[in-house]
OpenMM code with the backbone's topology and positions (N, CA, C; nanometers):
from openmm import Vec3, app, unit

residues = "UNK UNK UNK UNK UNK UNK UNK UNK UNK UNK UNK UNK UNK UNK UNK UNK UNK UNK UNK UNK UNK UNK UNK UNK UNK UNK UNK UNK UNK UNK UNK UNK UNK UNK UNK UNK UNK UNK UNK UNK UNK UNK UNK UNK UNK UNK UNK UNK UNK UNK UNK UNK UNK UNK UNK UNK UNK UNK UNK UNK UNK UNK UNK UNK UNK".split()
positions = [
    Vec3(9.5575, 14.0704, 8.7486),
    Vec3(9.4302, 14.1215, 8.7017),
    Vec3(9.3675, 14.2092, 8.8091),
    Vec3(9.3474, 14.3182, 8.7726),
    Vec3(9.2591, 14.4107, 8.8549),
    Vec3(9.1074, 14.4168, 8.8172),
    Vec3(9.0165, 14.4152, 8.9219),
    Vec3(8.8555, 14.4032, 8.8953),
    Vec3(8.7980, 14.5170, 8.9589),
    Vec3(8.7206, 14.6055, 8.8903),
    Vec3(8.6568, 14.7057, 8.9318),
    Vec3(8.5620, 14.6520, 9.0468),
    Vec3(8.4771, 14.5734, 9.0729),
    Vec3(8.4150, 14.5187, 9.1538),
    Vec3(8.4201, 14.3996, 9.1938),
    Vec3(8.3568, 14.3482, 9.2972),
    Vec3(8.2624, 14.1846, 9.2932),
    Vec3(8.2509, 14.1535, 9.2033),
    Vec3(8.1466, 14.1871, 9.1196),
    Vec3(8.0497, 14.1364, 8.9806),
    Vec3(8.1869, 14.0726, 8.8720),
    Vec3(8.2664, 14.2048, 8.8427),
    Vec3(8.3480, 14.1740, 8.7708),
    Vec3(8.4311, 14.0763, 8.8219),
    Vec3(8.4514, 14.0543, 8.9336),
    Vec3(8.5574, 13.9056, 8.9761),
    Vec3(8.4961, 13.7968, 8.9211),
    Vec3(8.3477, 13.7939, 8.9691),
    Vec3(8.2454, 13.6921, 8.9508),
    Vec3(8.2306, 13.6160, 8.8176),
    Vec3(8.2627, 13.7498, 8.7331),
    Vec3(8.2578, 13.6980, 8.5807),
    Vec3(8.3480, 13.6846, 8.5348),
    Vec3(8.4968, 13.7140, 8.5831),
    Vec3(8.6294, 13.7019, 8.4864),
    Vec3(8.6166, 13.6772, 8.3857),
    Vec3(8.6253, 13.8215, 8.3373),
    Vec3(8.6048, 13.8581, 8.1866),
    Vec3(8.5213, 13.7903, 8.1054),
    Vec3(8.4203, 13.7177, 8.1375),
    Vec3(8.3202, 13.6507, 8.0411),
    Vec3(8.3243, 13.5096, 8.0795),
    Vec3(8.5117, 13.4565, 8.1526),
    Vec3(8.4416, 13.2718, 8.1663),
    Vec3(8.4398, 13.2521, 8.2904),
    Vec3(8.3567, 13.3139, 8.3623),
    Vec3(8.2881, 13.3048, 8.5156),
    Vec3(8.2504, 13.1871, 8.4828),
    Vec3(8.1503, 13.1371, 8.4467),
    Vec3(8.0956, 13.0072, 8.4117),
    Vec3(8.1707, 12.9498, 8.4188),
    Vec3(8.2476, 12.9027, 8.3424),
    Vec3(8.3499, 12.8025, 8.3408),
    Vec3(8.4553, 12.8030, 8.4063),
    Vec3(8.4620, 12.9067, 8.4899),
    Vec3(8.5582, 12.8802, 8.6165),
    Vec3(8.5195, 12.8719, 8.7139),
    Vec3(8.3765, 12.9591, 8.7750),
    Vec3(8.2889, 12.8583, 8.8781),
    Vec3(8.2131, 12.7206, 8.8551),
    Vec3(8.2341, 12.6955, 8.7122),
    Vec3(8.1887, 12.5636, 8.7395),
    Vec3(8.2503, 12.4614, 8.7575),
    Vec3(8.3998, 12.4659, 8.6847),
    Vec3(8.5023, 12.4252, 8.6731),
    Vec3(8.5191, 12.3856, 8.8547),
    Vec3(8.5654, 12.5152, 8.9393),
    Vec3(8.5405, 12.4904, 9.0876),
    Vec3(8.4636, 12.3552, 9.1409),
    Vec3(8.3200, 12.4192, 9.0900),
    Vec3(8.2231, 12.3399, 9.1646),
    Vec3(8.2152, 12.1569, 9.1025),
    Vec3(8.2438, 12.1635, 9.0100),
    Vec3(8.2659, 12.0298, 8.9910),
    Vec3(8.4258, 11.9664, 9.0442),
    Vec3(8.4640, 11.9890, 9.0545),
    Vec3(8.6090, 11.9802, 9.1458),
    Vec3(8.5721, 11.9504, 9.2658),
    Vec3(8.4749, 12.0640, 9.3432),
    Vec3(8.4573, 12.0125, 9.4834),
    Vec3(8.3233, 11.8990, 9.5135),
    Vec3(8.2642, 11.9086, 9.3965),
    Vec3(8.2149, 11.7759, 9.4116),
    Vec3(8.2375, 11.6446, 9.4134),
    Vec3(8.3540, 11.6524, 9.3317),
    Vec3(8.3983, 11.5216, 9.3396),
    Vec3(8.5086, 11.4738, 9.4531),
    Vec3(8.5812, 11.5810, 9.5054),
    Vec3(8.6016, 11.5676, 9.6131),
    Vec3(8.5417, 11.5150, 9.7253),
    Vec3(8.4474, 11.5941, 9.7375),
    Vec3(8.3347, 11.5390, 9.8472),
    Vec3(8.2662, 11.3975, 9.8291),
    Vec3(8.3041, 11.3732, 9.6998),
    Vec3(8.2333, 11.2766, 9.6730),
    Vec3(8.3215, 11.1348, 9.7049),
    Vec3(8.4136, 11.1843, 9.6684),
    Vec3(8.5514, 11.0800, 9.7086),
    Vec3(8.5463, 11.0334, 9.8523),
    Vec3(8.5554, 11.1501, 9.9501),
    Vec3(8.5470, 11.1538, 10.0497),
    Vec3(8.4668, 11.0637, 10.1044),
    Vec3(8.3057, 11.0374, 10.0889),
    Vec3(8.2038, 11.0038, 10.1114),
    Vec3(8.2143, 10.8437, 10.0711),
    Vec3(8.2905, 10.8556, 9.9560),
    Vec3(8.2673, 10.6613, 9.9185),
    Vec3(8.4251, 10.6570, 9.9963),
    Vec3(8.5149, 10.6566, 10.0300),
    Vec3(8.6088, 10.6425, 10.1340),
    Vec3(8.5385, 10.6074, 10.2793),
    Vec3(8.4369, 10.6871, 10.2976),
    Vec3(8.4036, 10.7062, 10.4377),
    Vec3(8.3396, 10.5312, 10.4269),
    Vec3(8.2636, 10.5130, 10.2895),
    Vec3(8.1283, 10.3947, 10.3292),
    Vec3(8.2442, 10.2691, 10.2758),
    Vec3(8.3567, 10.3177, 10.2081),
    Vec3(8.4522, 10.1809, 10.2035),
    Vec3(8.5172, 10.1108, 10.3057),
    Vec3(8.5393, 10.2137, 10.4361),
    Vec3(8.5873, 10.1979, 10.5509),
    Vec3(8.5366, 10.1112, 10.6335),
    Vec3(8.3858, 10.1695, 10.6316),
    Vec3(8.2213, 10.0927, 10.7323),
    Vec3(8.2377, 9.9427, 10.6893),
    Vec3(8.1992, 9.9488, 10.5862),
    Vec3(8.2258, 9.8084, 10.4905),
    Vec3(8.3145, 9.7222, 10.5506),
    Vec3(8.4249, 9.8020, 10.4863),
    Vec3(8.5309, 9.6774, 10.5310),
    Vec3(8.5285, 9.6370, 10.6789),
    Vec3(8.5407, 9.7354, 10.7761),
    Vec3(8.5501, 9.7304, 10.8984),
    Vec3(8.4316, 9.5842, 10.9506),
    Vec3(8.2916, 9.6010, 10.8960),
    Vec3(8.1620, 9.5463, 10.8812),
    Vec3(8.2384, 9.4015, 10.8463),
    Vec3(8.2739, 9.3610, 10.7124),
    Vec3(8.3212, 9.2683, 10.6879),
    Vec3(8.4236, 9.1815, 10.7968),
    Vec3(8.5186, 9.2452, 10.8593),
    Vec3(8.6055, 9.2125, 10.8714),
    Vec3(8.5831, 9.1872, 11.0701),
    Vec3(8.4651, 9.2206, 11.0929),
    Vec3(8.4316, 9.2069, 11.2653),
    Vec3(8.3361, 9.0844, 11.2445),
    Vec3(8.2726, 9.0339, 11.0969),
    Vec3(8.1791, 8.8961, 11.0626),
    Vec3(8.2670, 8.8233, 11.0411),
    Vec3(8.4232, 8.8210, 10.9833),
    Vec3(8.5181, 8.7308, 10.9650),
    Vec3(8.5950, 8.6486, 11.1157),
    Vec3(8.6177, 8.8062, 11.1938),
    Vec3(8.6435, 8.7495, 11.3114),
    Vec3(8.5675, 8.7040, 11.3954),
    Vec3(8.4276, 8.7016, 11.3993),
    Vec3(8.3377, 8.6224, 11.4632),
    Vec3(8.2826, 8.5205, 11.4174),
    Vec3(8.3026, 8.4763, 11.2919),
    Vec3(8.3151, 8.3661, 11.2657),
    Vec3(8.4306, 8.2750, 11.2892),
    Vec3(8.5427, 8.3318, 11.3053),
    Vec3(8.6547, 8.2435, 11.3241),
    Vec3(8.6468, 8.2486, 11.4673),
    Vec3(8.5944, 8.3162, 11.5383),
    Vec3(8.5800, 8.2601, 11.7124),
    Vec3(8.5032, 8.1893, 11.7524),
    Vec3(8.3709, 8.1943, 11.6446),
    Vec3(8.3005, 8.0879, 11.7127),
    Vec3(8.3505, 7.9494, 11.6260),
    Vec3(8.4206, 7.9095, 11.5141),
    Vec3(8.4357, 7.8321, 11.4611),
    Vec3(8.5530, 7.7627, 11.5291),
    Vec3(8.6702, 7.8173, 11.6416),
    Vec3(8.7726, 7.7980, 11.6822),
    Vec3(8.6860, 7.7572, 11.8297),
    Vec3(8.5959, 7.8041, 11.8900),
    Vec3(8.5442, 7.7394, 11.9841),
    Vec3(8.4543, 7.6536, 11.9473),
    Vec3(8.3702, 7.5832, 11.8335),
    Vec3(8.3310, 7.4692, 11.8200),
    Vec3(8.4183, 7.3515, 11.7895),
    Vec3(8.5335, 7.3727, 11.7753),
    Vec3(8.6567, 7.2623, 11.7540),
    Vec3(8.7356, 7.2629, 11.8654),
    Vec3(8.6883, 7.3743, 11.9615),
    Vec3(8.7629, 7.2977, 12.1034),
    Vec3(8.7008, 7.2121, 12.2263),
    Vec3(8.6003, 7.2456, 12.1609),
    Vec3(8.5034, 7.1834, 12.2621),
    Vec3(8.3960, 7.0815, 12.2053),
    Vec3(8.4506, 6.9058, 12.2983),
    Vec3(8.3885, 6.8016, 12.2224),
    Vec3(8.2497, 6.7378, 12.1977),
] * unit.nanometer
topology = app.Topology()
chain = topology.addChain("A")
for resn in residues:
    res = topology.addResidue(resn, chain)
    for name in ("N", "CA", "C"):
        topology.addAtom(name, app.Element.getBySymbol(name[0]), res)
C-alpha cells in the first residue's frame, strides 16, 4: 500500500479507527499484564518471607526449653 501522506497512513483507507484502536487495546492489556505480574511477584515474595519467619521463630521456640 502506498499513502500519499501521514493523514492517509493514519486513516488506512477509512479503518484507522479500528486499527489504532485495535493497537491500543492490545497495548493495554499488555501493560496491564505486565503490572498484575509485577504485584503477583510482591505478593508472593510478601507471603513467602511471613512463611519463613514464621517457621524460624516457630523452630526456635521448640528448641529452646
Amino acid at each position: 500500500m502506498n499513502w500519499a501522506s501521514w493523514s492517509d497512513f493514519f486513516a488506512m483507507g477509512g479503518y484507522g479507527f479500528y486499527v489504532w484502536g485495535s493497537y491500543l487495546v492490545f497495548l493495554l492489556c499488555i501493560i496491564g499484564e505486565i503490572v498484575l505480574i509485577i504485584n503477583r511477584r510482591r505478593t508472593l515474595h510478601k507471603q513467602l518471607s511471613l512463611i519463613h519467619k514464621a517457621t524460624k521463630q516457630e523452630m526456635s521456640n521448640e528448641t529452646t526449653p
